[in-house]
N, C-alpha and C positions, 0 to 999 in steps of 0.2 A: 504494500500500500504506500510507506515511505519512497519508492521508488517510480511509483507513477504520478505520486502528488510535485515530486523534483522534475521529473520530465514534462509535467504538465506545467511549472513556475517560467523551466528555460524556455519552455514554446510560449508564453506569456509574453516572456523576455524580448523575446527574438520579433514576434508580434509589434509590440508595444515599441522596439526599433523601426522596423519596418515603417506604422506607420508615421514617425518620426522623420522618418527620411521622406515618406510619401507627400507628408504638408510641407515640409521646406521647398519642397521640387513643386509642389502648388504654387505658393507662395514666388518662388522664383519665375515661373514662368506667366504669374499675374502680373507681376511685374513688368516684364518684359512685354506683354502683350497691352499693354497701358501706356507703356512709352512708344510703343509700334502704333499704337494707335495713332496716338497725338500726332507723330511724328508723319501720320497718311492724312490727317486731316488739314495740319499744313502745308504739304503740298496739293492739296486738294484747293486752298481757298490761295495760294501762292497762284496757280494755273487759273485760279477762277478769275482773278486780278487781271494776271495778264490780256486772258480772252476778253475781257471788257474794254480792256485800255486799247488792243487790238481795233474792236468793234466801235469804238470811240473816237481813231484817227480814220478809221475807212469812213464813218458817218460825214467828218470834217470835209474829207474827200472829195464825195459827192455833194 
């Protein structure tokens, strides 16, 4: 019994690492995916800038 209860603590263990590691690697790639964001949405409104300013000298144009 003392031997299943210790094998049953290390799979605890080992468990209870796992998921440890599992929210860091969440956590890391939240991040990551928040800064990737940001990072498409300014070029998203950087290009929208442009196409205006574009559409603003052709307007002048004609």
């Amino acid at each position: 019994m003392e031997k299943r209860i210790t094998t049953l603590e290390v799979l605890v263990d080992q468990n209870t690492k796992s998921i440890d590691r599992l929210d860091r690697s969440v956590a890391e790639l939240r991040t990551d995916v928040d800064r990737k964001f940001m990072w498409m949405i300014g070029i998203q409104l950087t290009g929208l800038a442009a196409m205006m300013t574009a559409i603003a000298r052709l307007a002048k144009v004609f």
